[in-house]
KEFISE-198852 format. One line per field, with one value per residue (C-alpha): residue number from 1; residue in three letters; x, y, z. Coordinates in Angstrom, 1 decimal, always signed. Example, Ala and Ser with C-alpha at 12.3 -4.5 7.8 and 13.67 -1.06 7.14 Angstrom:
// KEFISE-198852
nr: 1,2
rest: ALA,SER
px: +12.3,+13.7
py: -4.5,-1.1
pz: +7.8,+7.1
***
This chain:
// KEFISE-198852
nr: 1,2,3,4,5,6,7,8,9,10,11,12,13,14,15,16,17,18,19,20,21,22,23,24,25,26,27,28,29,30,31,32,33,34,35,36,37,38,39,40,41,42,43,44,45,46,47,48,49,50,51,52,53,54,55,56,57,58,59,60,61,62,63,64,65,66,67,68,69,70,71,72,73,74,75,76,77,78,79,80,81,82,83,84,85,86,87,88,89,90,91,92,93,94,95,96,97,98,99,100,101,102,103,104,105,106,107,108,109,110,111,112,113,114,115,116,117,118,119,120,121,122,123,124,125,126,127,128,129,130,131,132,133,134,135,136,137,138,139,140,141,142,143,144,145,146,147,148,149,150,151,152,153,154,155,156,157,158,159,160,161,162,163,164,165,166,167,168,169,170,171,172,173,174,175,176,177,178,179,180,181,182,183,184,185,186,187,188,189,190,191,192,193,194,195,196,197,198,199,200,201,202,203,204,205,206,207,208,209,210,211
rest: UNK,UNK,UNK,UNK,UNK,UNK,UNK,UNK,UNK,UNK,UNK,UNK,UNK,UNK,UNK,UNK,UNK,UNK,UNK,UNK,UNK,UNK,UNK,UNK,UNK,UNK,UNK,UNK,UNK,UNK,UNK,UNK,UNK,UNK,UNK,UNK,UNK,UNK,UNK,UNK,UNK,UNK,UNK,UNK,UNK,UNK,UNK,UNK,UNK,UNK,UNK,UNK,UNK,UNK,UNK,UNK,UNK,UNK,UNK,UNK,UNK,UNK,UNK,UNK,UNK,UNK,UNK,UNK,UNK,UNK,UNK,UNK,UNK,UNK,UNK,UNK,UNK,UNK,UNK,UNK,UNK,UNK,UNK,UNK,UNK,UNK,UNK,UNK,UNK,UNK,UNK,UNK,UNK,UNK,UNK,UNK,UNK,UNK,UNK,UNK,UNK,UNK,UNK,UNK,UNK,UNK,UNK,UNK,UNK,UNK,UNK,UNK,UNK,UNK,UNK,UNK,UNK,UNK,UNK,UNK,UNK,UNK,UNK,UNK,UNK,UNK,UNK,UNK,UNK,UNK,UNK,UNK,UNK,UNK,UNK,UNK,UNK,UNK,UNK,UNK,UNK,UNK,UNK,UNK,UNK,UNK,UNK,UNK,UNK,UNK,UNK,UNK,UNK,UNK,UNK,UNK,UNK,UNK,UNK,UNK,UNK,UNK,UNK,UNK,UNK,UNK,UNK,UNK,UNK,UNK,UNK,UNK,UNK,UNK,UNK,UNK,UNK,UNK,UNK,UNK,UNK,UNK,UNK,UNK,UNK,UNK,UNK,UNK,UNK,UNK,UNK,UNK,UNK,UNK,UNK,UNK,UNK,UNK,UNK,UNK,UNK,UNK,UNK,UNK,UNK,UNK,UNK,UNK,UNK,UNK,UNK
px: +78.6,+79.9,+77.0,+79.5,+79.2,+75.4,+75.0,+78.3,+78.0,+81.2,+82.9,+81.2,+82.1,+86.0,+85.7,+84.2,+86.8,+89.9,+88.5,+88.7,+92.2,+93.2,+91.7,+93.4,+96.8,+96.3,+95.5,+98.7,+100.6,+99.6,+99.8,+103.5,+104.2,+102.5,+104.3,+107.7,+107.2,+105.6,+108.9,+110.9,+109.0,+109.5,+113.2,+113.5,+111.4,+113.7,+116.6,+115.5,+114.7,+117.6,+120.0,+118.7,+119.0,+117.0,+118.9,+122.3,+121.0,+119.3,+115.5,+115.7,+117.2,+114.0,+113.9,+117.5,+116.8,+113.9,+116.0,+119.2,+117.0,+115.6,+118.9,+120.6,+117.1,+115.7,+112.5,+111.6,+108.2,+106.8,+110.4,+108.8,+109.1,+105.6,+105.9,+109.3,+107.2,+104.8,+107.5,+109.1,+105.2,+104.9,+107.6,+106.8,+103.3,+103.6,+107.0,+105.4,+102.2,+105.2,+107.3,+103.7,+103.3,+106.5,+105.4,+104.1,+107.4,+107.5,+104.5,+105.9,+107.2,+104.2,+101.6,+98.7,+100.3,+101.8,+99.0,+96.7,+97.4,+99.9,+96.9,+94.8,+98.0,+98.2,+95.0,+95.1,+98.4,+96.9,+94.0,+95.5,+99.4,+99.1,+96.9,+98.5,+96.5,+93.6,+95.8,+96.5,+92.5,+91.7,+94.3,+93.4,+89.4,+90.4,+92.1,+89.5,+86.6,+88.0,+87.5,+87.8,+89.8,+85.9,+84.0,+87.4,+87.0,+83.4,+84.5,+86.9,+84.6,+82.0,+84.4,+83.7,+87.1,+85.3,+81.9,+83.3,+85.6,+89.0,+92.1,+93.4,+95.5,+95.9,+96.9,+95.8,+97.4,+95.3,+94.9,+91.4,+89.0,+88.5,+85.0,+85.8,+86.5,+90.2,+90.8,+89.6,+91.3,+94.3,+94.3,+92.8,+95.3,+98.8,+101.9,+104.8,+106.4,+110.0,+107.6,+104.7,+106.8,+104.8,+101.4,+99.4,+96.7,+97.1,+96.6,+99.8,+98.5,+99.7,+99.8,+98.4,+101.3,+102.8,+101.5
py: +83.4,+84.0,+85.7,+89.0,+90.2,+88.9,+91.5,+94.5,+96.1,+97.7,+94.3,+93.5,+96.4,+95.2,+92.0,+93.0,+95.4,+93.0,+90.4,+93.5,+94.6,+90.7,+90.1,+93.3,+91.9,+88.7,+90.5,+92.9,+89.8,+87.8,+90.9,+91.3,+87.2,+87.1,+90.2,+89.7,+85.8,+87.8,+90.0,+86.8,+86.2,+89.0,+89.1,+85.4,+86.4,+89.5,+87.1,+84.6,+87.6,+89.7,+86.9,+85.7,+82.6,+80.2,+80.8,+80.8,+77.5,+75.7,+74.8,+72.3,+75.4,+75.8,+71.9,+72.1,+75.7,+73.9,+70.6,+72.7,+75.1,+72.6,+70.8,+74.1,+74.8,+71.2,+71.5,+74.7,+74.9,+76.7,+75.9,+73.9,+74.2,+75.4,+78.0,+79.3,+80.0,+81.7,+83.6,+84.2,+85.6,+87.1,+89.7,+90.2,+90.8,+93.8,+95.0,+95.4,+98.1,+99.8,+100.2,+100.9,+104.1,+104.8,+107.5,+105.3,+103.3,+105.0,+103.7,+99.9,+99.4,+100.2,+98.7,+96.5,+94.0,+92.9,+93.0,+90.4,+86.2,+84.8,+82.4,+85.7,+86.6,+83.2,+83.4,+86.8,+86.3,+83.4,+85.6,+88.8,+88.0,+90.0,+92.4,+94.7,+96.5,+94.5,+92.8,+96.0,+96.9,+93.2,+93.5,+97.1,+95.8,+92.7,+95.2,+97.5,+95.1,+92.3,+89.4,+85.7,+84.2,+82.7,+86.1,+87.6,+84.3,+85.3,+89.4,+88.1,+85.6,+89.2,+91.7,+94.1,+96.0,+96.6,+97.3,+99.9,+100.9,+102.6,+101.3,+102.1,+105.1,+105.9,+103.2,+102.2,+99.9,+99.8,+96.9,+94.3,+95.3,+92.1,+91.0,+90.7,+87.3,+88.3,+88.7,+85.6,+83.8,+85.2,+84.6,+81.3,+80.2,+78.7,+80.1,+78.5,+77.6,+79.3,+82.7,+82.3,+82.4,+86.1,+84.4,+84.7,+81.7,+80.4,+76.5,+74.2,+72.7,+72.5,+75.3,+76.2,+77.6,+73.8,+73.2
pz: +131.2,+134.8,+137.3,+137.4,+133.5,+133.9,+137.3,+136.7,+133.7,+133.9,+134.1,+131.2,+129.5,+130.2,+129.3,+125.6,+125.6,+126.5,+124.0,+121.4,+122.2,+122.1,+118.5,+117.3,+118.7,+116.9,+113.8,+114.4,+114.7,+112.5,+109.8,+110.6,+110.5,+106.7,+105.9,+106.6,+104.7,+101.5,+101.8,+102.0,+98.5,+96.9,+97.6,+96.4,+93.3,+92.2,+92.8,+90.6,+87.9,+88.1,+88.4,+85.2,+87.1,+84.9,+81.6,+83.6,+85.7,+83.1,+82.8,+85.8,+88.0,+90.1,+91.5,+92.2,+94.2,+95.7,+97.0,+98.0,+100.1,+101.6,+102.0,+103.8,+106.2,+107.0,+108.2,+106.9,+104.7,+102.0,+99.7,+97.2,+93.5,+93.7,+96.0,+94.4,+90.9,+92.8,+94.7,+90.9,+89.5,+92.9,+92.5,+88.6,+89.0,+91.2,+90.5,+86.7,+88.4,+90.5,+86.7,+85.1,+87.8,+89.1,+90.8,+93.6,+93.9,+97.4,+98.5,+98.0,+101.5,+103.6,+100.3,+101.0,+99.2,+102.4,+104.8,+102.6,+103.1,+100.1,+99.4,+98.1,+96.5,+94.8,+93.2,+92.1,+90.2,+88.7,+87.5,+86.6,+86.2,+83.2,+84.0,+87.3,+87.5,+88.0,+90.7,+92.4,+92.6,+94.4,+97.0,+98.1,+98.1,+99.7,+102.3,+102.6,+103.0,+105.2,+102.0,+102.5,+99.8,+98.9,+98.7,+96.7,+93.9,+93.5,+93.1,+90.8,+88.7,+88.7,+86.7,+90.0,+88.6,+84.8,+87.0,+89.2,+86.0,+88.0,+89.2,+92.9,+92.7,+96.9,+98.9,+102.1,+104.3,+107.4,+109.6,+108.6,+110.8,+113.8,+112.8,+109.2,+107.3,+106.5,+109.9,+111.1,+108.0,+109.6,+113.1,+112.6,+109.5,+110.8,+109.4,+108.9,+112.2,+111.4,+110.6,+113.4,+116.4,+117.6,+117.4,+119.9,+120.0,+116.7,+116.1,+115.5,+112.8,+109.1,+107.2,+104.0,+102.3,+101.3,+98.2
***
């Protein structure tokens, strides 16, 4: 600590409130970055659904997606056979709550489903892939209360949807607040480097979305 925050506490104030503005940046960043890769998802999952493309392609359609992706955008991550199921369950899972209330198809472009990591999302379609509702009520808690992927298992492995006994019916889609763990899971977990470009102080380092 330099000897003018310990001696001007207005320069302290400005500092705190610099650091502040910079995590919320990151955060606004980072939100966008995860955002517009879950869209990528999504549109690769409806794709693969309306195209019927596994019954037109044949049942080894996904590994050849997989390899001729990768093929056409060398170097690009998070194009493997893995992540294209998820992509697939992805865009079912929460297409099926927006069919089940249609009345909140509008909501769909500015949803919460876009503003929590696609590792959450992972394990919350592997949970509740039948069950959208469920998966709706994690994401919007998730949202709400700035959860780790950790403290969101153990929610999960609790019933705290049958506990608290209603589904989400408004959505919010506000930013995580800085000091919570989804924000620093975040700002501190890389992105792919073809998506994390706007990052500001985010480690090169590999990302989690290779599976």
């Amino acid at each position: 600590m330099t000897q003018l925050i310990k001696t001007d506490k207005d320069y302290a104030s400005w500092i705190e409130e610099l650091s502040l503005r910079y995590k919320k940046s990151q955060i606004k960043a980072a939100t966008h970055v995860n955002s517009e890769m879950l869209r990528f998802y999504w549109s690769l999952g409806k794709d693969i659904v309306t195209l019927h493309a596994e019954s037109r392609w044949g049942d080894k359609f996904i590994a050849s997606l997989s390899a001729d992706l990768r093929l056409k955008l060398p170097g690009v991550k998070g194009l493997s056979e893995t992540c294209i199921v998820y992509a697939k369950r992805f865009y079912l899972l929460y297409n099926k709550y927006f069919t089940i209330h249609p009345q909140l198809v509008g909501e769909l472009q500015n949803n919460a489903i876009w503003r929590i990591p696609w590792g959450h999302h992972r394990y919350i379609i592997d949970k509740f892939f039948n069950e959208p509702e469920k998966a709706m009520f994690y994401v919007q808690k998730t949202l709400e209360n700035g959860w780790s992927r950790n403290v969101l298992l153990n929610f999960m492995d609790t019933n705290l949807y049958e506990r608290q006994g209603k589904a989400v019916s408004n959505f919010k889609a506000a930013l995580p607040a800085p000091q919570s763990d989804l924000a620093q899971e975040m700002t501190k977990n890389p992105y792919p480097a073809d998506f994390r470009s706007s990052l500001p102080g985010i480690e090169d380092i590999e990302n989690e979305y290779v599976l």
